[in-house]
C-alpha atoms as one frame of an Amber mdcrd trajectory, in Angstrom:
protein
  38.732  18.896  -7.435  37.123  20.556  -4.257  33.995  19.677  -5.006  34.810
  15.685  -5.705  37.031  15.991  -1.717  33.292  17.085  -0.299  31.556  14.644
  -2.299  34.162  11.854  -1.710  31.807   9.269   0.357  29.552   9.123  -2.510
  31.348   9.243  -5.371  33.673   6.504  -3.831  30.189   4.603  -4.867  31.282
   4.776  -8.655  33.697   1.970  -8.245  32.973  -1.535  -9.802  34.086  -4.960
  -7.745  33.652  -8.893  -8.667  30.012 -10.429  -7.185  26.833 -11.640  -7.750
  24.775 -12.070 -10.499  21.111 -10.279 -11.481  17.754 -11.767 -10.057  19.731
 -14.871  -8.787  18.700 -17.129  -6.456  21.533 -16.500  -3.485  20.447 -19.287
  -0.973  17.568 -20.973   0.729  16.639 -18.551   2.921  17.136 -15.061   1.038
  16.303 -13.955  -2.411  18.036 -10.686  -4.537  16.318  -9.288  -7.521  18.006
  -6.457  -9.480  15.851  -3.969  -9.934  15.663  -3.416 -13.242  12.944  -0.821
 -13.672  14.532   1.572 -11.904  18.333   0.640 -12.663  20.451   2.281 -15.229
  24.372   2.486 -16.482  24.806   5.531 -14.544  24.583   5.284 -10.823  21.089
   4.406  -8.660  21.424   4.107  -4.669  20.177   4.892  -0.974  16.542   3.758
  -1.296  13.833   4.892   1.145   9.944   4.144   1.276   7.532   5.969   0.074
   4.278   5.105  -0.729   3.684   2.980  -3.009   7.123   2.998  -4.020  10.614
   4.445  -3.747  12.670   7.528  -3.448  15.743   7.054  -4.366  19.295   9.038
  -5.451  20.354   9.339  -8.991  21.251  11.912 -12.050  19.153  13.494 -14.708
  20.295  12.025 -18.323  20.926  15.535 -19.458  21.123  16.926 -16.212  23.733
  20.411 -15.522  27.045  18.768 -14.798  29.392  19.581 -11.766  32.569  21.646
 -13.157  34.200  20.487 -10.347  33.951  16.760 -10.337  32.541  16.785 -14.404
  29.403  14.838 -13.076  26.007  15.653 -13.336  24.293  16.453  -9.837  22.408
  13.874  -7.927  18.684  14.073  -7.542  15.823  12.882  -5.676  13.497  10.195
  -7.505  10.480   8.408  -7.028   9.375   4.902  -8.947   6.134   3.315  -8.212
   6.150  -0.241  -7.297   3.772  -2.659  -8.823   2.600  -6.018  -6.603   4.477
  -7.976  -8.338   7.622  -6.371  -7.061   8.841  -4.189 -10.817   8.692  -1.395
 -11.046   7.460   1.343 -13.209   9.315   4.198 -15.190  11.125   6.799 -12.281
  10.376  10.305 -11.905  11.463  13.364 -10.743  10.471  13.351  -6.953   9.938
  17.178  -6.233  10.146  20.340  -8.055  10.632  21.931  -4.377  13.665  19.511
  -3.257  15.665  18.831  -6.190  18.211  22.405  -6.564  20.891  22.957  -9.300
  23.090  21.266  -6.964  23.245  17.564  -5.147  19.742  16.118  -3.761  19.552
  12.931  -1.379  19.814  10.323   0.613  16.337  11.226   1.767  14.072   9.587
   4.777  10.179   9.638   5.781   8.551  10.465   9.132   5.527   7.751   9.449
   2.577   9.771   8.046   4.543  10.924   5.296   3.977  14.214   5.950   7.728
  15.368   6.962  10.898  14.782   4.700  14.691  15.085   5.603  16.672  14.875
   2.860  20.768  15.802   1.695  21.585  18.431   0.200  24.104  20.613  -0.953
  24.489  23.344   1.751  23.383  26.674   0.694  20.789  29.441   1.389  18.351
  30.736  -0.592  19.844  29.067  -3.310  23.006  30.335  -3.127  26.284  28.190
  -2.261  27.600  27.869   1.709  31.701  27.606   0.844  33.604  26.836   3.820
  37.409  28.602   4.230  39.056  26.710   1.398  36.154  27.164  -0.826  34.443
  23.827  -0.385  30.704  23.316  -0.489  29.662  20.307   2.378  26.462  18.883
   2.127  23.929  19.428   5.027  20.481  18.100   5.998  17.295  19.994   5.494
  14.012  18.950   6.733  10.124  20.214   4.586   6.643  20.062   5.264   4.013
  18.045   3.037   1.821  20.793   0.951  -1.378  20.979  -1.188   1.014  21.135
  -4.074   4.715  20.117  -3.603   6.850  19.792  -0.145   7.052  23.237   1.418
   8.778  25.340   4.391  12.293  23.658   3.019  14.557  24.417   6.179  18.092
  23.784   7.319  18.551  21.608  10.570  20.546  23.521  12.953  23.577  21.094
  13.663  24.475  21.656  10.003  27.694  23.912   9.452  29.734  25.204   6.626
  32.678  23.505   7.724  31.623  20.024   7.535  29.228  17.960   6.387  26.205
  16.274   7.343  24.396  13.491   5.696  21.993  10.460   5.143  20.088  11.032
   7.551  17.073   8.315   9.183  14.311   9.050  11.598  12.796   6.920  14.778
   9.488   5.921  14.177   8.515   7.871  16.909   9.954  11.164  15.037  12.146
  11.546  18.547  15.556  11.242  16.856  17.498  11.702  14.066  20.971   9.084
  13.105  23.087  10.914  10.275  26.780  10.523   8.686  29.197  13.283   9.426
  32.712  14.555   9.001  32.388  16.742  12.183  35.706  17.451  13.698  36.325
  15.443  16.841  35.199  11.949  15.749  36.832   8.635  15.214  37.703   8.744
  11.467  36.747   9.452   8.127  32.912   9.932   9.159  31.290   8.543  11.993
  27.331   8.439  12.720  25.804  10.855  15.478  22.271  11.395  16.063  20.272
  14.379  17.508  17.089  14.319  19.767  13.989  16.423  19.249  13.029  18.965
  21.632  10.425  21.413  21.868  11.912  24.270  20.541  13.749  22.391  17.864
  16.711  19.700  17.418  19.538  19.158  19.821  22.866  18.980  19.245  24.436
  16.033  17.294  25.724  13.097  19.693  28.659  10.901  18.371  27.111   7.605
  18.523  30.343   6.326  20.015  33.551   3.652  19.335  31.234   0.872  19.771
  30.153   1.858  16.069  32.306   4.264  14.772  36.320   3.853  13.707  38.984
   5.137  12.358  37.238   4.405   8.487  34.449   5.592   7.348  30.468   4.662
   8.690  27.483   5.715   6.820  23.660   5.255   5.561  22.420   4.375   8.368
  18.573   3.214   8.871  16.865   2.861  11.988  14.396   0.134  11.954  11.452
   0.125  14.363  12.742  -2.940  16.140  15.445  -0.868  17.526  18.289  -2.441
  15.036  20.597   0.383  13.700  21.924  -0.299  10.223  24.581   1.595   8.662
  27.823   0.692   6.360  31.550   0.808   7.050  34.662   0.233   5.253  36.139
  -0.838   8.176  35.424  -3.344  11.677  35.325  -6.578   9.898  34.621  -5.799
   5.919  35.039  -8.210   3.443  35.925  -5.198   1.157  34.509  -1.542   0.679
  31.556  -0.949   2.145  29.617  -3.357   3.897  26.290  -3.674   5.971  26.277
  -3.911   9.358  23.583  -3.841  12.237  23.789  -3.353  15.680  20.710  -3.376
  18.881  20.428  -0.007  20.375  16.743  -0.472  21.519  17.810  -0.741  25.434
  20.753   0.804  27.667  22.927  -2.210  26.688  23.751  -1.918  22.994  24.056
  -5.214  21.428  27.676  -6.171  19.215  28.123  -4.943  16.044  27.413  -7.984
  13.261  28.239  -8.417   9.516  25.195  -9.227   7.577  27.387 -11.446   5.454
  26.538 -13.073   1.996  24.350 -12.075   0.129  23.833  -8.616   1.332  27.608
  -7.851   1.720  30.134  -8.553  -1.014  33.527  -7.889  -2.515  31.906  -4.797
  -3.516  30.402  -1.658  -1.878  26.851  -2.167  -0.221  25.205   0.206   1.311
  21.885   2.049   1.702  19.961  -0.738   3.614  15.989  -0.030   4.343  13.993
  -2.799   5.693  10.401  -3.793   6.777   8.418  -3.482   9.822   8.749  -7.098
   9.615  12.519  -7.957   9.112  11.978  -9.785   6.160  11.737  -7.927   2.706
  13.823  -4.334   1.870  16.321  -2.980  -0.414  19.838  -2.037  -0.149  22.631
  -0.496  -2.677  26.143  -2.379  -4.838  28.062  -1.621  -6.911  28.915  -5.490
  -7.354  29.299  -7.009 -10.963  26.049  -8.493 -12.636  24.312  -5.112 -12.656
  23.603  -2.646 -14.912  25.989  -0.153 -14.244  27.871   1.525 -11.264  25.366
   1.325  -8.452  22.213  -0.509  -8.352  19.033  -1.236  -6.218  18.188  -4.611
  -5.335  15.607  -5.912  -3.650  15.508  -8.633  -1.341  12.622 -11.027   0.485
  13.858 -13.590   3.532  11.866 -16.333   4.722  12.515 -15.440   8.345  13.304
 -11.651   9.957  17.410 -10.661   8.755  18.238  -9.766  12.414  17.172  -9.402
  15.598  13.343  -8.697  14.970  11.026  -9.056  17.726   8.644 -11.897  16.909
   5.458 -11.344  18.394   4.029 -13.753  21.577   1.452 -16.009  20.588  -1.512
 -15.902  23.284  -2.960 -19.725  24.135  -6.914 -18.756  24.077  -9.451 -20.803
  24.672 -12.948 -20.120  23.118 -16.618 -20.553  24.607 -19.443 -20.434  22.677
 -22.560 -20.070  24.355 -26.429 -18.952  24.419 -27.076 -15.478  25.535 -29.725
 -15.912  27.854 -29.476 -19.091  29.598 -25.120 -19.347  29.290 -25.283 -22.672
  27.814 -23.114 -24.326  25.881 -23.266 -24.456  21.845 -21.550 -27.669  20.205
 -20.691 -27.812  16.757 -20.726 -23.945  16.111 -18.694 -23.126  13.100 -15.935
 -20.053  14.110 -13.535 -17.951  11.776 -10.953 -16.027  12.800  -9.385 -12.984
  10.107  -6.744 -11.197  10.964  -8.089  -7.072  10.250  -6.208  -4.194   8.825
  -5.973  -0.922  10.576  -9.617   0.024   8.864 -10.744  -3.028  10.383 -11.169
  -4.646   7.346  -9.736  -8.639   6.718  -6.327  -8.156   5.548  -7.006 -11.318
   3.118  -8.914  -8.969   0.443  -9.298 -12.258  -1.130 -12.379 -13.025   1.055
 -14.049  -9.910  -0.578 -16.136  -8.945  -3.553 -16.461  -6.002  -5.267 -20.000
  -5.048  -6.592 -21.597  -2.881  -9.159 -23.568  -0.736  -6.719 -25.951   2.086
  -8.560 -26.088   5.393  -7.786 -29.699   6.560  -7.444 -29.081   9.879  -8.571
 -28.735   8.786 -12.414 -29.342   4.932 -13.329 -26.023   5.596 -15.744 -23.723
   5.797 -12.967 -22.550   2.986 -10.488 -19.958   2.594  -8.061 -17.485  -0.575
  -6.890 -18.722  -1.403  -3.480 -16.045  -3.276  -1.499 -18.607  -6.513   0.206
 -17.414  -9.461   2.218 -18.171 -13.040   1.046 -20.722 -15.335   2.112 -19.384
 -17.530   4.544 -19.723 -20.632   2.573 -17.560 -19.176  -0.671 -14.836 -18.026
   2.150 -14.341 -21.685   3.088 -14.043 -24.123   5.742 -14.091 -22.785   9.305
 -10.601 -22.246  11.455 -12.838 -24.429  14.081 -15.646 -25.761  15.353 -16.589
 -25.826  18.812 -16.300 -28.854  20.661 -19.995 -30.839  23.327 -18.615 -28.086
  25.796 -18.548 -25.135  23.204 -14.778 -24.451  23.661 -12.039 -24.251  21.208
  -8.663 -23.182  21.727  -6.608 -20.890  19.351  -3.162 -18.823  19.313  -3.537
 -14.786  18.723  -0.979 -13.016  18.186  -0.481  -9.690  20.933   0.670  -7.623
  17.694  -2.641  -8.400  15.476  -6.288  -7.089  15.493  -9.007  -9.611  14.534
 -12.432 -10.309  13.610 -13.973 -12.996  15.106 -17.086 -14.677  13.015 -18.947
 -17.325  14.747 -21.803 -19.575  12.663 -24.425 -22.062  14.172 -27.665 -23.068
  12.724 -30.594 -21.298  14.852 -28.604 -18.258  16.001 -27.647 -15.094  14.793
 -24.054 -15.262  13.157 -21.950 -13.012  15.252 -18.909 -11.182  14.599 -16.348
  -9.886  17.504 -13.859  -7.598  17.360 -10.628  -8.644  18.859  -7.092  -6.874
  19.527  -4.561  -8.270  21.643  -2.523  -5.028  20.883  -5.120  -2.693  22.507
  -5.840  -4.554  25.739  -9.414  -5.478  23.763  -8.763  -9.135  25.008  -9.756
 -11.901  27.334  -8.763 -15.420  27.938 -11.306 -17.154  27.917 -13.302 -15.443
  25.126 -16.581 -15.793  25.843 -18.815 -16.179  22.473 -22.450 -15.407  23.130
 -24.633 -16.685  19.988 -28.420 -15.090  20.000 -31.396 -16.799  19.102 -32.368
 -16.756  14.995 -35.254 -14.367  14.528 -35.034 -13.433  10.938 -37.726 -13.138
   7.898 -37.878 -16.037   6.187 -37.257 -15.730   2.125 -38.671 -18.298  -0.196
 -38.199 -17.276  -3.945 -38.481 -18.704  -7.596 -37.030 -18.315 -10.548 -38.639
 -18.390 -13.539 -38.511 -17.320 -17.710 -39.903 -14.857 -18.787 -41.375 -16.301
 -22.381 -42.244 -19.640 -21.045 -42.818 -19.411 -17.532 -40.575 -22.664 -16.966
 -38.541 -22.945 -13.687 -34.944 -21.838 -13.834 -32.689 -24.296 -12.035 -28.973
 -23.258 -10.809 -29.776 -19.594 -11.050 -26.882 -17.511  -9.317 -28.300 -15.493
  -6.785 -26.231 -12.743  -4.753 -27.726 -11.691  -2.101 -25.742  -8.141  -0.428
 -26.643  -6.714   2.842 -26.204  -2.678   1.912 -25.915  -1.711   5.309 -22.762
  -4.510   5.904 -19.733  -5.049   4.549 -21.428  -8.643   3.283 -23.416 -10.933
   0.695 -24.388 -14.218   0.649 -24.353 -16.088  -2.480 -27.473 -18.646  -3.227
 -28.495 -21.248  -5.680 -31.647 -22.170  -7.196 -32.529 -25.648  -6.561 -34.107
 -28.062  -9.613 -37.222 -26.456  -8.731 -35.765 -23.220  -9.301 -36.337 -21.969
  -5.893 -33.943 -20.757  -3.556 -34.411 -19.596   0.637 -32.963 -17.222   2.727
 -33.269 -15.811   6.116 -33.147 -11.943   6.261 -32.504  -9.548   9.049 -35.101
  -7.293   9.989 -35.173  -3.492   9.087 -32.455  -3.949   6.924 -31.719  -2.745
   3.178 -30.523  -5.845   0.687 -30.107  -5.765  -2.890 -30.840  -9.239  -4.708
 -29.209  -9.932  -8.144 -30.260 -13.285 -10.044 -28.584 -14.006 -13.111 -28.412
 -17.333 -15.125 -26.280 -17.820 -18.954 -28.652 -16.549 -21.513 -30.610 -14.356
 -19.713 -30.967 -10.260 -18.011 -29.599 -10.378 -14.605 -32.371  -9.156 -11.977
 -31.735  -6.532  -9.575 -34.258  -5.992  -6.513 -33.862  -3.514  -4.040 -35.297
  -5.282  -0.860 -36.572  -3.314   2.707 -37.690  -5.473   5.210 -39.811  -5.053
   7.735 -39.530  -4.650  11.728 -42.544  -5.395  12.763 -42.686  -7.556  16.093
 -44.418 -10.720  14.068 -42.224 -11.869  11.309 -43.765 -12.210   8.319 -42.358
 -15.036   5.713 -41.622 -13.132   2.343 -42.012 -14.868  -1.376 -40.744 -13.581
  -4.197 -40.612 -14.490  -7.883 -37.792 -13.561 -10.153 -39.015 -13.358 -13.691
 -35.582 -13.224 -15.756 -36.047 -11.701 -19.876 -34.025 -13.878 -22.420 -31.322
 -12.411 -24.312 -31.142 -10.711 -27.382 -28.463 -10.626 -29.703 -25.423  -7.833
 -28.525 -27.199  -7.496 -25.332 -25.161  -7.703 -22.172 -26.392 -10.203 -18.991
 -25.617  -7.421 -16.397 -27.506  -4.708 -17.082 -25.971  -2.293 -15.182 -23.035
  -2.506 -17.685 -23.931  -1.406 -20.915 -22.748   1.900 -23.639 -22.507   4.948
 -21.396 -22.475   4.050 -17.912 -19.876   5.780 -15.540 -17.728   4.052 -12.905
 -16.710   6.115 -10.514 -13.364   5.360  -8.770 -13.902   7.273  -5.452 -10.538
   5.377  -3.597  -7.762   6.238  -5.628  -5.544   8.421  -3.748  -2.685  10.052
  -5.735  -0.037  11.939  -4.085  -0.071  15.890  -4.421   2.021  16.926  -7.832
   2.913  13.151  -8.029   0.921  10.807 -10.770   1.546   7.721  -9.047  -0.810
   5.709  -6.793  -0.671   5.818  -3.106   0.053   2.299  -1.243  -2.836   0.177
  -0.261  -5.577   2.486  -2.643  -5.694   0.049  -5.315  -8.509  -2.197  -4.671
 -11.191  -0.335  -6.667  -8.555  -0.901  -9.988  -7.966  -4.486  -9.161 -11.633
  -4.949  -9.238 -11.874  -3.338 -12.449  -9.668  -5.095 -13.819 -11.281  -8.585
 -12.380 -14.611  -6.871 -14.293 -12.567  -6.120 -17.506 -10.913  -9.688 -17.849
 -14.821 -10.949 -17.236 -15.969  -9.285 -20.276 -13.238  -9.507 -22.550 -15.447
  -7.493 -25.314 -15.723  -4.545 -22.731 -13.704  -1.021 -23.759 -13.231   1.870
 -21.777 -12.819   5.855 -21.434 -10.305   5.895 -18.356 -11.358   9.848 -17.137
  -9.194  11.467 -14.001 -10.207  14.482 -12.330  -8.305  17.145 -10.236  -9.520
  19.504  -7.618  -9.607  23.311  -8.420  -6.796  24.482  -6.322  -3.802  25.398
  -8.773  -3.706  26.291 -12.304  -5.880  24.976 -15.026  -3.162  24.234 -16.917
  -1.215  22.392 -14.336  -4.094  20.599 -13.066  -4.960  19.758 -17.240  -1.657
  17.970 -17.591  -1.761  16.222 -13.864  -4.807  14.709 -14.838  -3.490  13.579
 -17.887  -0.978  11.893 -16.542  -2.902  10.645 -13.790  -5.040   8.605 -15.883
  -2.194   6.932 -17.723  -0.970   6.189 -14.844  -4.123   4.105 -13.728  -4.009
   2.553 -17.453  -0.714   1.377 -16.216  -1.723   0.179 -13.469  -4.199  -1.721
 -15.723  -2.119  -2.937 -17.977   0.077  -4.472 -15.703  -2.796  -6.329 -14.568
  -3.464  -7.943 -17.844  -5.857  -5.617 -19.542  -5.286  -5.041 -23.069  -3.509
  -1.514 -23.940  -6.148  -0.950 -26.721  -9.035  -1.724 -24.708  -7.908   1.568
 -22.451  -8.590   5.258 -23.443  -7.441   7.708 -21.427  -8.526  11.566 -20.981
  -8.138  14.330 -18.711 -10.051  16.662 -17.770  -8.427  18.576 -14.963 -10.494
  20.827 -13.196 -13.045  21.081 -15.461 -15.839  19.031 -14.367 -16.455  20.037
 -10.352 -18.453  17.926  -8.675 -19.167  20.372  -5.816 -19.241  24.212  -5.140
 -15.441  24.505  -4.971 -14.527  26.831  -7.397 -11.325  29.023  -8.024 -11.236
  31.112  -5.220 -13.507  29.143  -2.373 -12.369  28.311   0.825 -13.241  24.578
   0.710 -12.662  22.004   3.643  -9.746  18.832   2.369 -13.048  16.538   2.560
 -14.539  19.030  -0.099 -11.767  19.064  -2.211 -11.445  15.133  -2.151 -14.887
  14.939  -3.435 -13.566  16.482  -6.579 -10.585  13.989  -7.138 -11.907  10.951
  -8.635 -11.513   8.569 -11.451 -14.293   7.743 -13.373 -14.669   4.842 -15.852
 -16.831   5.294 -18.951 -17.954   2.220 -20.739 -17.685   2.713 -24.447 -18.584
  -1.101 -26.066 -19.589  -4.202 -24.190 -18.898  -6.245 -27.340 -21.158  -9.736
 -27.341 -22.156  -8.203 -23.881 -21.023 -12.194 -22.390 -18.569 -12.636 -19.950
 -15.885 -15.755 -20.462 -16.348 -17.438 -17.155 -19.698 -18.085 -16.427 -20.023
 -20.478 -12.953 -24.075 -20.233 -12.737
């Protein structure tokens, strides 16, 4: 039994208490989901993010079982999370973390780069007993590494004679909050932290009788508001474990509070991890309804849980005027998108993704990420008033783009961010004069020479993030205004017919020259395609899908070049493909063979999930087979090198009737 007295905390976890029921609806203001994905019979708890996804604490099926306790040992875990909140088949997190022994609670510094994780103490893989022959656990910290986590190392406030656990990082990667037995505290186990310093960590802290007493206080999770979470059988529980939160963010700690209903229960609950936000996380229970001992649940909240920050709206008002004599500009359309840290709009529904060739071989084309035309985004946030002002809140925690529109002027865009000091009140919009090349086109068939009315036409800027979408009129002509020295690629397409692609250079000369163009579109023939960059043979390649090292699953925020596939696939319902992933050469070729592998059915998945037909999906890999560089076994290669290798490329293997199903021409 001495191993089940060190383990006590968490195998207290096994018992089972009256609450709740699975994926209920718990009030108006919070919603619980049981997680079924990831939730078995056996025991599932202590979530953290990752990713994409979570790591999280559970047992092999047919893992090696604890004489002592006649369990199986706890690993670490990782599930990827899909956008619609399931979640997909867990895996083993790490060949380097997970030991013989017990693995996890585990936490994240912010690049994902550093890991501190439980585990059982030992040393070089053999067993730290204290005097009575017990094994504590103790908290070990590891370095991201080409392959796996590396440079696995024991914190120094660890000892044999206690134990030290579930531990949570600052954002800032300053200091570390962990559970521990250490002699000398309050009770059972009380929470301490530790601070970084330059030659390592400092010794642990008892966070004090404000939190801890004479029970037991664990899991915590530091959120970036400054709100410590943890659990505790005792201050005011409704029975176990509950959640509780306290402010620590300033000198004067805020009170300890009971989250209450529905995170807390009859039951134990535990494990809390929340958003930068305050409104959507997971936690642990053991509480009836589940599927077994303890579960993972998510849950979302309409407003922040506790004590969140909300960010200060700045009053702004807007002038839009002429550069060069400062006057005024009435009616001017203006947009306002809130960016991502890339400085794209976070919205990715005002983008597009198009087929862009590759002029190296006519077979291969690439998903090019482009903005829509203004008009297909919608109406404007505002438009300037006789005096060109506006007025408009922006938030001091947001970065935005600013897109003003006026007939006559150049449209300009402005970069804006509150958060950076990149601000002023009033925000002064200066619109330049129009001077553009003027586009007149037609449209016509090819057979009969007859004008093609309602022809789409798509009109991208290659050096911009940016099309413009066009119609032919009854006349089939449509007009345009294009920038000077600039690269555009024109596609016209109309039911029935080849799509047109023109690769467009304009001029810079001083004296702008009005362009016309005719579009002569070919009629279809039967099991011809209307895009003709899709037809048997041609290669997609995927350049921005990031996969974790040794880990098949996608990386957070890299999925927009599959979620434009997909939008291509449900197009052309006929369309089947060859789903190919590629590794780097660094490794073995066998390792790097069966990575691929399951790389590639992971991106099916991802697919699938997205409602693309299993059978329409082939998958291969090919490993390291197929370099697309110089970096062989053997060659020092930069990370950008070796990137150029990883890829996912998309071979198209039937078209079908070569027509898509939702034709708006």
């Amino acid at each position: 039994m001495w191993y089940r007295r060190a383990l006590l905390f968490i195998f207290v976890l096994l018992a089972t208490h009256a609450f709740g029921q699975r994926n209920k609806k718990v009030n108006d203001q919070v919603f619980l989901r049981n997680l079924s994905g990831i939730n078995t019979k056996d025991s599932e708890f202590s979530p953290a993010f990752y990713g994409n996804g979570l790591v999280f604490v559970s047992r092999l099926r047919q893992g090696p079982v604890d004489a002592a306790s006649n369990e199986r040992y706890f690993d670490l875990f990782f599930a990827e999370l899909m956008p619609t909140g399931q979640s997909l088949k867990p895996e083993l997190f790490s060949l380097e973390l997970n030991s013989p022994l017990h693995e996890g609670p585990a936490t994240f510094d912010r690049d994902l780069n550093k890991v501190f994780f439980t585990r059982s103490n030992q040393r070089n893989g053999i067993s730290n007993e204290d005097a009575s022959g017990v094994v504590r656990l103790a908290i070990y910290e590891a370095e991201r590494g080409i392959f796996d986590w590396e440079n696995v190392r024991e914190l120094p406030f660890n000892s044999n004679d206690y134990s030290c656990m579930h531990p949570t990082l600052s954002p800032d990667g300053k200091k570390i909050f962990f559970a521990s037995n250490k002699p000398g505290g309050y009770g059972g186990t009380d929470l301490y932290f530790a601070e970084k310093l330059p030659n390592g960590w400092s010794p642990a802290i008892n966070l004090g009788p404000e939190i801890n007493t004479q029970g037991n206080e664990a899991y915590p999770f530091y959120h970036p508001s400054g709100t410590l979470f943890f659990a505790s059988n005792k201050h005011n529980s409704r029975g176990g474990l509950d959640i509780f939160a306290i402010d620590i963010s300033s000198n004067t700690w805020g009170k300890v509070i009971n989250l209450e209903a529905p995170f807390n229960s009859p039951a134990d609950d535990f494990g809390l991890i929340l958003d930068d936000m305050g409104q959507k996380g997971y936690f642990s229970s053991n509480r009836t309804g589940g599927f077994g001992s303890d579960d993972i649940y998510s849950f979302e909240s309409a407003e922040p849980i506790i004590g969140m920050d909300k960010p200060i709206f700045l009053e702004t008002r807007l002038l839009v005027q002429t550069q060069d004599t400062r006057q005024p500009v009435a009616d001017a359309n203006i947009w306002i998108f809130e960016t991502d840290p890339s400085g794209k709009i976070k919205d990715r529904s005002n983008y597009d993704y198009q087929l862009v060739s590759d002029n190296s071989d006519t077979l291969k084309l690439k998903l090019g990420l482009v903005r829509k035309s203004l008009k297909d985004i919608g109406a404007p946030d505002m438009v300037s008033d006789a005096f060109g002002g506006s007025m408009h809140d922006f938030s001091d925690a947001a970065d935005y783009l600013v897109v003003v529109e006026k007939e006559g002027f150049e449209t300009l865009e402005f970069v804006l961010s509150p958060q950076k000091g990149l601000y002023a009140n009033p925000l002064i919009l200066e619109l330049k004069g129009q001077q553009c090349i003027p586009l007149r086109a037609s449209v016509v068939a090819q057979d009969t020479r007859q004008a093609i009315p309602e022809a789409r036409v798509v009109l991208v800027h290659k050096g911009k993030d940016e099309q413009r979408v066009l119609q032919t009129d009854t006349l089939g002509f449509f007009n345009d205004c294009l920038e000077k020295n600039a690269n555009y690629q024109i596609r016209v397409s109309r039911e029935g017919f080849q799509e047109k692609i023109l690769q467009l250079q304009t001029a810079s000369a001083a004296e702008i020259e009005p362009l016309a163009l005719e579009f002569v579109l070919e009629p279809l023939k039967n099991g011809e395609t209307a895009d003709q960059s899709l037809q048997t043979g041609t290669v997609i390649v995927l350049e921005d899908i990031y996969y974790d090292f040794n880990q098949s699953s996608i990386r957070s925020g890299q999925v927009e070049e599959l979620d434009a596939l997909a939008r291509l696939m449900l197009q052309y319902p006929g369309m089947q493909i060859e789903l190919a992933a590629h590794t780097d050469t660094r490794g073995t070729a066998a390792y790097n063979l069966q990575l691929s592998e399951k790389r590639a059915e992971a991106t099916k998945r991802y697919l699938v999930n997205k409602g693309i037909a299993a059978h329409r999906i082939q998958t291969v890999g090919y490993g390291e087979a197929f370099p697309r560089n110089h970096c062989l076994d053997g060659i020092q290669c930069s990370e950008e090198d070796h990137a150029y290798n990883r890829r996912t490329e998309i071979k198209v293997l039937d078209m079908g009737n070569g027509l898509p199903n939702n034709r708006k021409n």
